[in-house]
Each structure stands twice: as structure tokens, then as C-alpha cells.
CHARMM-style PDB file with segment names, atoms N, HN, CA, C and O in Angstrom:
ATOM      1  N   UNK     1     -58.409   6.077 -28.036  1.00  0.00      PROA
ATOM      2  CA  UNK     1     -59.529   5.206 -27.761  1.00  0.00      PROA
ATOM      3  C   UNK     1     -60.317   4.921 -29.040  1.00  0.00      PROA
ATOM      4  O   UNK     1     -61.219   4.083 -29.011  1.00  0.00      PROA
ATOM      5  N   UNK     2     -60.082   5.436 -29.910  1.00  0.00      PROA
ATOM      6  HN  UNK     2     -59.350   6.117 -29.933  1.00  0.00      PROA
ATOM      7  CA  UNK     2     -61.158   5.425 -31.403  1.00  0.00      PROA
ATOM      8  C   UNK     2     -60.249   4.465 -32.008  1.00  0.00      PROA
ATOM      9  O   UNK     2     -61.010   3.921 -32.808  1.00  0.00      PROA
ATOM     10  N   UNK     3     -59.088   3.884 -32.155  1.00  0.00      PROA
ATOM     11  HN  UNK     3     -58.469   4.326 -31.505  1.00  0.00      PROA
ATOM     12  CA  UNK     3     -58.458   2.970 -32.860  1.00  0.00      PROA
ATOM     13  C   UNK     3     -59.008   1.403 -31.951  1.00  0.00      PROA
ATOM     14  O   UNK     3     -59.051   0.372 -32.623  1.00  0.00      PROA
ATOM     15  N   UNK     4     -59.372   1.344 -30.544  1.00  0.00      PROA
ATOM     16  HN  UNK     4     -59.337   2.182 -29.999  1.00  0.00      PROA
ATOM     17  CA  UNK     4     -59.835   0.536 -30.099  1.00  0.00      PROA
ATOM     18  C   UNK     4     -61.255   0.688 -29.597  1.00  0.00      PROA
ATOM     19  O   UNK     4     -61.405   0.201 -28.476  1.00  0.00      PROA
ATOM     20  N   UNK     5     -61.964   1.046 -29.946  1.00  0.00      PROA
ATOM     21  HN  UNK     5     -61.842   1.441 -30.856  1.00  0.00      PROA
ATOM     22  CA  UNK     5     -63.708   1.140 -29.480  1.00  0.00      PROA
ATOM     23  C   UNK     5     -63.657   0.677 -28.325  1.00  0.00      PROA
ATOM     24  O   UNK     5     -63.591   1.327 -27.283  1.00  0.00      PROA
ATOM     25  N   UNK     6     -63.696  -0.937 -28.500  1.00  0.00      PROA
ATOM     26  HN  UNK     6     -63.750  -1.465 -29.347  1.00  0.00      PROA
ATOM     27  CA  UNK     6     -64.307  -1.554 -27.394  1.00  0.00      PROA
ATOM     28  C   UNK     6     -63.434  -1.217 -26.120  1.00  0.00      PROA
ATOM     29  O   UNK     6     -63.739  -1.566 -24.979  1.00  0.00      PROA
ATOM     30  N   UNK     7     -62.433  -0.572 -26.424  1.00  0.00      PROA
ATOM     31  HN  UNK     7     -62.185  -0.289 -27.350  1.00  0.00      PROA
ATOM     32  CA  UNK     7     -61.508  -0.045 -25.003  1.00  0.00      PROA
ATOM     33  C   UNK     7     -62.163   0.692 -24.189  1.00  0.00      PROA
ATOM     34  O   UNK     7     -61.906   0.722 -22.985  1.00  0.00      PROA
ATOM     35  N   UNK     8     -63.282   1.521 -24.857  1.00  0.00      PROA
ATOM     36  HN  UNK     8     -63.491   1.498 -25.834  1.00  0.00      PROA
ATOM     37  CA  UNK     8     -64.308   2.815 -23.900  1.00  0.00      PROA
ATOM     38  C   UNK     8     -64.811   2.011 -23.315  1.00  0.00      PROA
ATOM     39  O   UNK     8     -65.018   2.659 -22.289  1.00  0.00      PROA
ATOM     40  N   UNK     9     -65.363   0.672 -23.037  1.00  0.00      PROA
ATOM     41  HN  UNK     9     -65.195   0.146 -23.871  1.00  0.00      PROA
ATOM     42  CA  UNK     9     -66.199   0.166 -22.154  1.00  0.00      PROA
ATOM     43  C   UNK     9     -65.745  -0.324 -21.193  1.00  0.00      PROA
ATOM     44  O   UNK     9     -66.618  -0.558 -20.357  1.00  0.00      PROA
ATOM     45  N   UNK    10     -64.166  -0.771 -20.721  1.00  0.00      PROA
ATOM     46  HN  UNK    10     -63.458  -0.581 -21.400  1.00  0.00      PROA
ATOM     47  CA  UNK    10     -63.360  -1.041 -19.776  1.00  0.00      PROA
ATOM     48  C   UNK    10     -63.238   0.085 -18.678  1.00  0.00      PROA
ATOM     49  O   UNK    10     -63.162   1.272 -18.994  1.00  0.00      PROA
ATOM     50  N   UNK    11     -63.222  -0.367 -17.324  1.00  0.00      PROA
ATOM     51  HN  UNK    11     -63.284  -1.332 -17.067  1.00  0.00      PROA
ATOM     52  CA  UNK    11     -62.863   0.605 -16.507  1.00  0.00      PROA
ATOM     53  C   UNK    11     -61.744   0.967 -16.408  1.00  0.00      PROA
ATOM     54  O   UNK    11     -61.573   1.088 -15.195  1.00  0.00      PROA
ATOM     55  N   UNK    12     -60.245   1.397 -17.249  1.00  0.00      PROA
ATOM     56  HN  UNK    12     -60.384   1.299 -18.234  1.00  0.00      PROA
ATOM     57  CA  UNK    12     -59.477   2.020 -17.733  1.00  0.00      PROA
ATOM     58  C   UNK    12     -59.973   2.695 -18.758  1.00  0.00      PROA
ATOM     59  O   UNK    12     -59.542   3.848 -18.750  1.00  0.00      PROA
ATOM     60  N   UNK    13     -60.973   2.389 -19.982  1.00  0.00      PROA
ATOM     61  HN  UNK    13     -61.323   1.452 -19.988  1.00  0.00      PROA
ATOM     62  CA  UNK    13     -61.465   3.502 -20.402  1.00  0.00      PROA
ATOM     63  C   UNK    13     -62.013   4.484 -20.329  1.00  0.00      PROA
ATOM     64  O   UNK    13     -61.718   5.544 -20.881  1.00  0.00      PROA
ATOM     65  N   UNK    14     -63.237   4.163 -19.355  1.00  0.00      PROA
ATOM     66  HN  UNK    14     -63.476   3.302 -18.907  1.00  0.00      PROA
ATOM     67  CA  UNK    14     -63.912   5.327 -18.558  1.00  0.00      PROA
ATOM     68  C   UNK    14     -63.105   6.221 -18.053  1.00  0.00      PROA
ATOM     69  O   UNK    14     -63.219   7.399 -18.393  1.00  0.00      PROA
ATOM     70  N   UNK    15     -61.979   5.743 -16.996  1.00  0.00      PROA
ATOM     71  HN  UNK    15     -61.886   4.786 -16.720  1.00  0.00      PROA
ATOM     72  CA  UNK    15     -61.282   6.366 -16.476  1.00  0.00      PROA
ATOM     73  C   UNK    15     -60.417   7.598 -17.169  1.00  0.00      PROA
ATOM     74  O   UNK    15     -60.264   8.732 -16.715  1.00  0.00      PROA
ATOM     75  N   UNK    16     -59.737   6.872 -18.777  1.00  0.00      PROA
ATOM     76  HN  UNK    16     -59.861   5.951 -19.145  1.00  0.00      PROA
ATOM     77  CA  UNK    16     -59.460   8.314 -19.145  1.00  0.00      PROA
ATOM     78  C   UNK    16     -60.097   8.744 -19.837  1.00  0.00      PROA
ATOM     79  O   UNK    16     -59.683   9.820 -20.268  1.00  0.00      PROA
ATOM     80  N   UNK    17     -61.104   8.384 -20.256  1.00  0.00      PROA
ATOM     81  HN  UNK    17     -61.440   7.510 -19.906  1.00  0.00      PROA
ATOM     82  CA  UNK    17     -62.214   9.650 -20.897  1.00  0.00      PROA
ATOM     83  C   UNK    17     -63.081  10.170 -20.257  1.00  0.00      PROA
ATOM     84  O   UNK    17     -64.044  10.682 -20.827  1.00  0.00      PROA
ATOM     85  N   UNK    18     -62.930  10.166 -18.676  1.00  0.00      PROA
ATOM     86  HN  UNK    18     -62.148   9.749 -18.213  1.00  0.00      PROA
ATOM     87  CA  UNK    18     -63.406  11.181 -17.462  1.00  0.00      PROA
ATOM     88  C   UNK    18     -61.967  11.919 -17.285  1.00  0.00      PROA
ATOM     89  O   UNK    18     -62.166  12.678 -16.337  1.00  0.00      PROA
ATOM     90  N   UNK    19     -60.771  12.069 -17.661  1.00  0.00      PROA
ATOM     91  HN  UNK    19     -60.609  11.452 -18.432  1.00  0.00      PROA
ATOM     92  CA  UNK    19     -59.605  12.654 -17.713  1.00  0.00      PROA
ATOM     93  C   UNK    19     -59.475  13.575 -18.678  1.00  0.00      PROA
ATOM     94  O   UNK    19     -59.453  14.789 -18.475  1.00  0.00      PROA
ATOM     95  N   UNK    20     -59.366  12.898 -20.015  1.00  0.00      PROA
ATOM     96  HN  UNK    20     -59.385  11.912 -20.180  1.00  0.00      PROA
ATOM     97  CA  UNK    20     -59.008  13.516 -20.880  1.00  0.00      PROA
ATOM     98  C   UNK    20     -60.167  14.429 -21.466  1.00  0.00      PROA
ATOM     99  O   UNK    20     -59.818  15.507 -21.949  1.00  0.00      PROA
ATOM    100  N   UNK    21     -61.305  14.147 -21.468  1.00  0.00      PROA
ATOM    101  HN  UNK    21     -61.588  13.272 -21.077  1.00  0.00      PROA
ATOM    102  CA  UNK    21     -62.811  14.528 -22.253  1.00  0.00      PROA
ATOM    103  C   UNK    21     -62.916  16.090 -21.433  1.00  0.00      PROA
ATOM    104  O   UNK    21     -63.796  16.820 -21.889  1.00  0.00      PROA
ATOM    105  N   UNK    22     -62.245  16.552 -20.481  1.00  0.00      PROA
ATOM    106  HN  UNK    22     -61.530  15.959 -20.111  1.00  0.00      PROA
ATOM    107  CA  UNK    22     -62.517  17.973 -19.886  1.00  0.00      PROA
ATOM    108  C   UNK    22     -61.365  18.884 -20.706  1.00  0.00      PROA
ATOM    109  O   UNK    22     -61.514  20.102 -20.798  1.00  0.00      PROA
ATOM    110  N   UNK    23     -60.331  18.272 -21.231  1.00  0.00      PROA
ATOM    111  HN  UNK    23     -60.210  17.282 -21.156  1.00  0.00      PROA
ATOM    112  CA  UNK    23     -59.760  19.259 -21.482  1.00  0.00      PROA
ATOM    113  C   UNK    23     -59.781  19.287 -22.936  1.00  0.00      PROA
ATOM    114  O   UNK    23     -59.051  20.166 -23.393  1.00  0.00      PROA
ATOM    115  N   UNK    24     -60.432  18.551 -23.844  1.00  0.00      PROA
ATOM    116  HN  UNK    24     -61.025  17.837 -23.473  1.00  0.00      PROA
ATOM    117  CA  UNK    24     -60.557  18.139 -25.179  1.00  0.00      PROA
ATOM    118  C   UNK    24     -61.521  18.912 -25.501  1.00  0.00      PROA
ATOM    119  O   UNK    24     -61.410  19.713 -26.430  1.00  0.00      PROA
ATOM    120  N   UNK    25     -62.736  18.774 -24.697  1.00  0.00      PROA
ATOM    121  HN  UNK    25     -62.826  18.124 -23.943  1.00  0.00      PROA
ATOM    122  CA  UNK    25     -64.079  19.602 -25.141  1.00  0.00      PROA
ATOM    123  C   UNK    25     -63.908  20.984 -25.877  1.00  0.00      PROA
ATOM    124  O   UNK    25     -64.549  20.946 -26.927  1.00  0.00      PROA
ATOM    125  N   UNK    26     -63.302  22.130 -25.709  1.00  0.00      PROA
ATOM    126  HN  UNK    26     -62.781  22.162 -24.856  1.00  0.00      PROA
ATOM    127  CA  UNK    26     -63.164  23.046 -25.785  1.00  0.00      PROA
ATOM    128  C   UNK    26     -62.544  23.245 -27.445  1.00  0.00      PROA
ATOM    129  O   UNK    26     -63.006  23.930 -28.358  1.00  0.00      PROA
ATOM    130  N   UNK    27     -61.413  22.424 -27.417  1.00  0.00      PROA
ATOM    131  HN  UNK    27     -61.038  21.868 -26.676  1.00  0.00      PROA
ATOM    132  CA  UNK    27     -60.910  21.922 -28.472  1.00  0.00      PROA
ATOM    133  C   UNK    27     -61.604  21.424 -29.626  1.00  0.00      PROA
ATOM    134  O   UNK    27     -61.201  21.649 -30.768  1.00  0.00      PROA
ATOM    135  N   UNK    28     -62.563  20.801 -29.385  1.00  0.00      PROA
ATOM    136  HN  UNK    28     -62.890  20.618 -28.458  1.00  0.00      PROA
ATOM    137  CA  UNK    28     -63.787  20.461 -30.219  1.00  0.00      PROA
ATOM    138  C   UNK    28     -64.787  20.867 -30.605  1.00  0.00      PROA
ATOM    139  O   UNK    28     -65.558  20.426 -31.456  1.00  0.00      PROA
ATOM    140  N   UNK    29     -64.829  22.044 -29.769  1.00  0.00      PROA
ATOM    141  HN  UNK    29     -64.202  22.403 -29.077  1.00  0.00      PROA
ATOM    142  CA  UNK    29     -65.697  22.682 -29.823  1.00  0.00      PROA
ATOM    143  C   UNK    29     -65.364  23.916 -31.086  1.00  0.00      PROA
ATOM    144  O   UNK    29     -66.120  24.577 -31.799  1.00  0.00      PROA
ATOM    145  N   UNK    30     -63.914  23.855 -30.964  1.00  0.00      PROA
ATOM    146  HN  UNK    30     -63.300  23.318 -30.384  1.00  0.00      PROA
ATOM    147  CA  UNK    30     -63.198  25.311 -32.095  1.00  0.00      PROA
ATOM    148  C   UNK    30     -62.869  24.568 -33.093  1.00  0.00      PROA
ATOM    149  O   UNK    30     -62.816  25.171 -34.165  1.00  0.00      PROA
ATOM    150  N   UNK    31     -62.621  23.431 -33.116  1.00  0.00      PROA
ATOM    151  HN  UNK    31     -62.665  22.942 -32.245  1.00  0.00      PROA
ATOM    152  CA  UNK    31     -61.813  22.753 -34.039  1.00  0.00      PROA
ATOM    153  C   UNK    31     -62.813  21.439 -34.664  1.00  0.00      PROA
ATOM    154  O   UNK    31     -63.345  20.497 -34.076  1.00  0.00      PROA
ATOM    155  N   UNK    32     -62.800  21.832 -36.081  1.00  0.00      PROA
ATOM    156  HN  UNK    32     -62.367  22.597 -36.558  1.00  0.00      PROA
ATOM    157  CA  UNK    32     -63.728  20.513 -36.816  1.00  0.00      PROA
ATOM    158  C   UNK    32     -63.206  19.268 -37.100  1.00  0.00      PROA
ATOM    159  O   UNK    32     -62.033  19.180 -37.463  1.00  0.00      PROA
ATOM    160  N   UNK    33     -63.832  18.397 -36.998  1.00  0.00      PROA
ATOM    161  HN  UNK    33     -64.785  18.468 -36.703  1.00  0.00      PROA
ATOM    162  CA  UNK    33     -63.047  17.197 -37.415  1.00  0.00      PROA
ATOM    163  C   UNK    33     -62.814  17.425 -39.218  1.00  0.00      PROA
ATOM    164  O   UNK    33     -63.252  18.427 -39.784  1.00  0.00      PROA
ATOM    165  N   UNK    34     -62.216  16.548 -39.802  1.00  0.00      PROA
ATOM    166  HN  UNK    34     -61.860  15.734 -39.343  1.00  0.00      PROA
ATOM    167  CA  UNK    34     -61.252  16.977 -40.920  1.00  0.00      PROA
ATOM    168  C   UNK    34     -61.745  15.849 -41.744  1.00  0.00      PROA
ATOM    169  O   UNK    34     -60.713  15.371 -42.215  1.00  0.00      PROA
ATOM    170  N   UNK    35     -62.250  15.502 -41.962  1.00  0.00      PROA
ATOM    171  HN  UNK    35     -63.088  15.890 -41.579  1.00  0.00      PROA
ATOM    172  CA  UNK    35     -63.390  14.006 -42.493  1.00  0.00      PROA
ATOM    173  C   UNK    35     -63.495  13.340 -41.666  1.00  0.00      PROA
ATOM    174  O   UNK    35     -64.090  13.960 -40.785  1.00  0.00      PROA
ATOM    175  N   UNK    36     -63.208  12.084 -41.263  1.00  0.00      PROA
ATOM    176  HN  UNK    36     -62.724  11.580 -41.979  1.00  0.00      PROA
ATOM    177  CA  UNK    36     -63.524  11.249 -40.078  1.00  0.00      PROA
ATOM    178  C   UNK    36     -62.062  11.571 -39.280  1.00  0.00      PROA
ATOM    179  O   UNK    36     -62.097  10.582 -38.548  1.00  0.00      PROA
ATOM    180  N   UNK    37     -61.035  12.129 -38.973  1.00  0.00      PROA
ATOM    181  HN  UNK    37     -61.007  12.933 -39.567  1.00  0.00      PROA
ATOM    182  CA  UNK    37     -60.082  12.775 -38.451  1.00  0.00      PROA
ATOM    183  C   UNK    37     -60.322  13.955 -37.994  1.00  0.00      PROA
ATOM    184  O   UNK    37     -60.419  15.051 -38.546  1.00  0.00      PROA
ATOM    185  N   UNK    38     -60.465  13.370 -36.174  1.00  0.00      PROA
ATOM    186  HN  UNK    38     -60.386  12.479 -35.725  1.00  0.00      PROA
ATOM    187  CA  UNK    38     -59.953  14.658 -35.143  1.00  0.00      PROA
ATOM    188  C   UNK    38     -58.649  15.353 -34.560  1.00  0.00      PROA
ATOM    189  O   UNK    38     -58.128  14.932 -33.528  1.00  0.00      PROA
ATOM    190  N   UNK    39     -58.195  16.329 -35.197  1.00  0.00      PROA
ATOM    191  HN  UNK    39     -58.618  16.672 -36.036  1.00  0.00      PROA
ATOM    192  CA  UNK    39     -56.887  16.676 -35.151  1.00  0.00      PROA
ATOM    193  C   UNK    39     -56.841  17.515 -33.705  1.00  0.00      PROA
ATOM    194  O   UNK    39     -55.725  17.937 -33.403  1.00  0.00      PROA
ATOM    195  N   UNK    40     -58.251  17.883 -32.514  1.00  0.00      PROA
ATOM    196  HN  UNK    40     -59.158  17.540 -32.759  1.00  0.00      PROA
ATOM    197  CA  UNK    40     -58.180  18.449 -31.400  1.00  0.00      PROA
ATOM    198  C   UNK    40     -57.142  17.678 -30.712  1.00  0.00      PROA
ATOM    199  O   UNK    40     -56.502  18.572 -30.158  1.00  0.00      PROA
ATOM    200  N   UNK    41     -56.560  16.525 -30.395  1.00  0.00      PROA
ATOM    201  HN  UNK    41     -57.079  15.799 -30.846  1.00  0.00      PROA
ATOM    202  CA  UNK    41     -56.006  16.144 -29.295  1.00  0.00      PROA
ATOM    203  C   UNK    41     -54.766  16.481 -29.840  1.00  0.00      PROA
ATOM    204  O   UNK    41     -53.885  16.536 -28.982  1.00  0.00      PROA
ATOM    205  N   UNK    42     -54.382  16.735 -31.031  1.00  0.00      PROA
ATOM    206  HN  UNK    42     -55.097  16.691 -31.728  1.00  0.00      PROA
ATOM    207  CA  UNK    42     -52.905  17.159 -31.556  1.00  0.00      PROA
ATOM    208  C   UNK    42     -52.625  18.412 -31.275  1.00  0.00      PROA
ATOM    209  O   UNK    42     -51.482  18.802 -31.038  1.00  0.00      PROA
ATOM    210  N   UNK    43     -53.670  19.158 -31.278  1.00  0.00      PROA
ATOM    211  HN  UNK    43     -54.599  18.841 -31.470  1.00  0.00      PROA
ATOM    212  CA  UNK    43     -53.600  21.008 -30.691  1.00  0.00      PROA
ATOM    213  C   UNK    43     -53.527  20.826 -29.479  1.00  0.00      PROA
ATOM    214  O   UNK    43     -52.537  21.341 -28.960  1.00  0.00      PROA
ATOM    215  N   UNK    44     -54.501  20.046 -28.527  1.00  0.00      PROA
ATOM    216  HN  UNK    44     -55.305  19.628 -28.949  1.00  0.00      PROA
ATOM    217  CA  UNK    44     -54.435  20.039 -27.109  1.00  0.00      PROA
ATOM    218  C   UNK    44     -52.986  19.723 -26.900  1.00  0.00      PROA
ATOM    219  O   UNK    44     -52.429  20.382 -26.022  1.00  0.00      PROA
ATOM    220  N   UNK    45     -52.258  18.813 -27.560  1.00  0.00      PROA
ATOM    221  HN  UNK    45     -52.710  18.278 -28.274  1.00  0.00      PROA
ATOM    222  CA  UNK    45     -50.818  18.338 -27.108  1.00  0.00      PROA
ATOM    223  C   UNK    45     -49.680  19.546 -26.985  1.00  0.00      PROA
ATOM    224  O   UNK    45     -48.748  19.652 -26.189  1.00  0.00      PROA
ATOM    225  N   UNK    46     -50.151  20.514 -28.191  1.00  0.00      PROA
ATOM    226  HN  UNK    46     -50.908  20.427 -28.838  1.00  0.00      PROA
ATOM    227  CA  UNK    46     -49.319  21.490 -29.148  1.00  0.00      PROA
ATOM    228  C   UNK    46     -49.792  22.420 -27.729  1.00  0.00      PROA
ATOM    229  O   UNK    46     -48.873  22.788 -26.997  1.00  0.00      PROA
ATOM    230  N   UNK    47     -50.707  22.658 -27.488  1.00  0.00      PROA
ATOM    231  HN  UNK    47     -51.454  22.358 -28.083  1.00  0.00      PROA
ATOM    232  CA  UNK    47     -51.277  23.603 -26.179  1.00  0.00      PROA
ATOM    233  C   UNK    47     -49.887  23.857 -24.735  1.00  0.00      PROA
ATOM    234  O   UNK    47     -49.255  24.717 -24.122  1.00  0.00      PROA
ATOM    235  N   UNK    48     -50.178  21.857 -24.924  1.00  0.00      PROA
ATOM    236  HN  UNK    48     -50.691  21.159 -25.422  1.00  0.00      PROA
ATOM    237  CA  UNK    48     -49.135  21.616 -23.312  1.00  0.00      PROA
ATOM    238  C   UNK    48     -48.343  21.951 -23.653  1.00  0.00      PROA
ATOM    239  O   UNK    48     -48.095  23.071 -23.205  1.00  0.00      PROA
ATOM    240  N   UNK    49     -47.630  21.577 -24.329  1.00  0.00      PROA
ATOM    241  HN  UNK    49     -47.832  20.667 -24.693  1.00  0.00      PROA
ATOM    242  CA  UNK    49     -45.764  21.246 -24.807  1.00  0.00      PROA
ATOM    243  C   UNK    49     -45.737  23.375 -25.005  1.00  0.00      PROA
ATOM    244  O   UNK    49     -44.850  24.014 -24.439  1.00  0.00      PROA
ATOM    245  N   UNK    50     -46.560  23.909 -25.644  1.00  0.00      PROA
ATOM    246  HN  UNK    50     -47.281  23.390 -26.103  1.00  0.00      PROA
ATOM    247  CA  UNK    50     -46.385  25.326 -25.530  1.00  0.00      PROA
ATOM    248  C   UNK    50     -46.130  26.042 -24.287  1.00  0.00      PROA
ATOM    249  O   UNK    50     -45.309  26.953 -24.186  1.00  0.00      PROA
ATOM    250  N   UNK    51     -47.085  25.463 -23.055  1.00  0.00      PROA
ATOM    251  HN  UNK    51     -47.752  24.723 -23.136  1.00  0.00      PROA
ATOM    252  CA  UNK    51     -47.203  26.275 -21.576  1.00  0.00      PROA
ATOM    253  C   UNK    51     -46.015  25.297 -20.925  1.00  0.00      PROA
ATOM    254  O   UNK    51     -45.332  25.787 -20.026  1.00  0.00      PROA
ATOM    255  N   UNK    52     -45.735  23.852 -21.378  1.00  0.00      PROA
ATOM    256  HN  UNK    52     -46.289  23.453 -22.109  1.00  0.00      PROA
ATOM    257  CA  UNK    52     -44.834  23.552 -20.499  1.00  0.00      PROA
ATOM    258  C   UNK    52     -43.317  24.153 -20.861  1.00  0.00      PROA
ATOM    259  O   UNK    52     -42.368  24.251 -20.083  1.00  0.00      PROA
ATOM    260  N   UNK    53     -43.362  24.464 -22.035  1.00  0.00      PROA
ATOM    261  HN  UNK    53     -44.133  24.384 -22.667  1.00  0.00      PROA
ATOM    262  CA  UNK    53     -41.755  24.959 -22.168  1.00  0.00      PROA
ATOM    263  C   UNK    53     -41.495  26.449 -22.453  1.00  0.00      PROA
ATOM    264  O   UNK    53     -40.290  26.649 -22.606  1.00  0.00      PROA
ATOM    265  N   UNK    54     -42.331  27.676 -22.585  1.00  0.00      PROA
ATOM    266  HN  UNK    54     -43.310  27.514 -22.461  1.00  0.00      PROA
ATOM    267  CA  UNK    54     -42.791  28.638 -22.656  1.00  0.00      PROA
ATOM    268  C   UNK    54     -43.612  29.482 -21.328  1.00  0.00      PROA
ATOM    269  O   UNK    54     -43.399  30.666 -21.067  1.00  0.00      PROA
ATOM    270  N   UNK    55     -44.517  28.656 -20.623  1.00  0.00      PROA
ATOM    271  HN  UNK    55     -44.690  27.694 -20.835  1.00  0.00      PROA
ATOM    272  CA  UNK    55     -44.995  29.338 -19.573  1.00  0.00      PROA
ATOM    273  C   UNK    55     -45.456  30.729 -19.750  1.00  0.00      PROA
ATOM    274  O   UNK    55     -45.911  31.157 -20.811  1.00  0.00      PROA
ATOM    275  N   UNK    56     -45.328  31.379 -18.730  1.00  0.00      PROA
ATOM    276  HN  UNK    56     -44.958  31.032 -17.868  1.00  0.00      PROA
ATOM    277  CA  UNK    56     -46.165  32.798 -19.034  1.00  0.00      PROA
ATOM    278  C   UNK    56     -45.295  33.993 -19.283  1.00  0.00      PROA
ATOM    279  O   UNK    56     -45.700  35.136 -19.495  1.00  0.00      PROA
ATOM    280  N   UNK    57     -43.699  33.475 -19.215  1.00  0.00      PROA
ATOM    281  HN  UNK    57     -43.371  32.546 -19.043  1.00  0.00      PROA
ATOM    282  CA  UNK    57     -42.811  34.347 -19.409  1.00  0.00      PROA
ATOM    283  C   UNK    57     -42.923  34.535 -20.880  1.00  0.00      PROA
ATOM    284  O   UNK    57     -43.150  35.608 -21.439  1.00  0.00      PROA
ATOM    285  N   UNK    58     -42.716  33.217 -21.530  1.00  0.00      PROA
ATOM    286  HN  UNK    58     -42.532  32.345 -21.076  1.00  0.00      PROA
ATOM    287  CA  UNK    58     -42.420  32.943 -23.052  1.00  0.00      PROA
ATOM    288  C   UNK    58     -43.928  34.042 -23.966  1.00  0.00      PROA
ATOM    289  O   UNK    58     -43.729  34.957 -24.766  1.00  0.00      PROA
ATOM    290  N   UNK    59     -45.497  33.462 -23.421  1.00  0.00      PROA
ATOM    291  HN  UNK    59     -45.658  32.719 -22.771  1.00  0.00      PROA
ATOM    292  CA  UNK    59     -46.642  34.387 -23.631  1.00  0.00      PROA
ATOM    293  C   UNK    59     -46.146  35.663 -23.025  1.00  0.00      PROA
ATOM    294  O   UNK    59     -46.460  36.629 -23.720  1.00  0.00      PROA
ATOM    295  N   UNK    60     -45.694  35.870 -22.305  1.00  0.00      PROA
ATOM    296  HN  UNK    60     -45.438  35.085 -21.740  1.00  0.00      PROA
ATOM    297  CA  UNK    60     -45.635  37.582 -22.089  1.00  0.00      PROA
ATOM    298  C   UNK    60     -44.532  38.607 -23.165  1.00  0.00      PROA
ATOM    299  O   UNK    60     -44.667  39.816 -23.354  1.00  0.00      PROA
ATOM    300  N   UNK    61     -43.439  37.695 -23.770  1.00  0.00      PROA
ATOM    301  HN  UNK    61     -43.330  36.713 -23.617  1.00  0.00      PROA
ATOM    302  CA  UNK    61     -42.392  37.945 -24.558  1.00  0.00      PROA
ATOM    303  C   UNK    61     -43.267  37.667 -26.162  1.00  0.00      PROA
ATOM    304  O   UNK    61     -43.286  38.586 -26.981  1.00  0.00      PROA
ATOM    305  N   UNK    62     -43.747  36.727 -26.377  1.00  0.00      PROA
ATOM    306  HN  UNK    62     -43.731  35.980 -25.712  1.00  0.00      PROA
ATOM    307  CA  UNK    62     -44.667  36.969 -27.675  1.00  0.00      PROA
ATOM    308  C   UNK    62     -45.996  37.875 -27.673  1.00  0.00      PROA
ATOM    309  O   UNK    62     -46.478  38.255 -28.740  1.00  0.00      PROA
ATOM    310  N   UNK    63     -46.403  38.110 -26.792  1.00  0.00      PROA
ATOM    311  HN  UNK    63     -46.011  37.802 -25.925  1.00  0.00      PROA
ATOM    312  CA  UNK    63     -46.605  39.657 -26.677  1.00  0.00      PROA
ATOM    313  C   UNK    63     -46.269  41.038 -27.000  1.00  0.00      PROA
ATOM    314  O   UNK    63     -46.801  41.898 -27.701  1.00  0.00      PROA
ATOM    315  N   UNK    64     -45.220  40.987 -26.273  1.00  0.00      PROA
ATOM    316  HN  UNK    64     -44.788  40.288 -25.703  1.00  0.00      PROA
ATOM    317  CA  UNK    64     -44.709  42.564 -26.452  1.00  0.00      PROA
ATOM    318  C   UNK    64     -44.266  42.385 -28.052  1.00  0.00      PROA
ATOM    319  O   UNK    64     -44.642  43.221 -28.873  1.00  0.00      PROA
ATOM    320  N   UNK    65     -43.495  41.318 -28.421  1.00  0.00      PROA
ATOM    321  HN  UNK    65     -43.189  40.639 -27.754  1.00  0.00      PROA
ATOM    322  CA  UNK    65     -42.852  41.631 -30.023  1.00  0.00      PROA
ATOM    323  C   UNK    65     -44.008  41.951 -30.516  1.00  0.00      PROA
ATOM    324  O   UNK    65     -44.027  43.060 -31.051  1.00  0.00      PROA
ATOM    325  N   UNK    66     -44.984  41.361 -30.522  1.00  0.00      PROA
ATOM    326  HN  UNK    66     -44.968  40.460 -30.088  1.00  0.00      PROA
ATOM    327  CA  UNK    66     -46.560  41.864 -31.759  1.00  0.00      PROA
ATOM    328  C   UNK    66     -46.658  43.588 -31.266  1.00  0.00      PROA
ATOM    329  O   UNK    66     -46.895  44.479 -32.082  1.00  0.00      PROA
ATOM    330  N   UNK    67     -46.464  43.798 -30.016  1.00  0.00      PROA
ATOM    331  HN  UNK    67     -46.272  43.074 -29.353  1.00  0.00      PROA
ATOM    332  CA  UNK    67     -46.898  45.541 -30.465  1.00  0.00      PROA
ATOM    333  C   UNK    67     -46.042  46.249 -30.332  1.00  0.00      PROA
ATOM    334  OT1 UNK    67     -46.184  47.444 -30.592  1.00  0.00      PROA
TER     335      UNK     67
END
């Protein structure tokens, strides 16, 4: 939405930045922007693609190797 501004004011914009803005926050909150570059939605992506192909088996197995 930041490469098109005026896209936030469309009701498809609202719509996903009442979507996406809950799971970003957090992300933004840990993570600084990098000069005018927010690299949170690239971690948030790195987040999914981690739990979707890893799940809690994959976190429970990078677990045990650390101790």
C-alpha cells in the first residue's frame, strides 16, 4: 500500500489494512524501519512460510538440538 498511497483510501484498502495491520503491529513494534524502508512485512512473511512448512513439530525439533 505505500508504493500506492492513494490505494489506503479505497474500500479495498481499508479492507486490507484492517487485515493485515493486526498481524504487522507487533512486527513493528520489534523491528525499526531501516531509513524510509520497512522490512516488518518481510519477517512477518519469513514468520508464515516458517509455521507453514515447519509447524510445531519442526519448533519442537529446533529445540531439542539447542540443548
Amino acid at each position: 500500500m505505500s508504493w500506492v498511497p492513494s490505494a489506503r483510501e479505497t474500500s479495498i484498502g481499508r479492507f486490507l489494512t484492517n487485515i493485515c495491520e493486526p498481524y504487522l503491529e507487533p512486527f513493528r513494534k520489534i523491528i525499526p524501519p531501516i531509513g524510509m524502508i520497512d522490512i516488518s512485512p518481510i519477517v512477518a512473511l519469513l514468520v508464515i512460510r516458517f509455521a507453514s512448512s515447519y509447524g510445531l513439530h519442526g519448533l519442537y525439533n529446533m529445540i531439542v538440538r539447542f540443548m
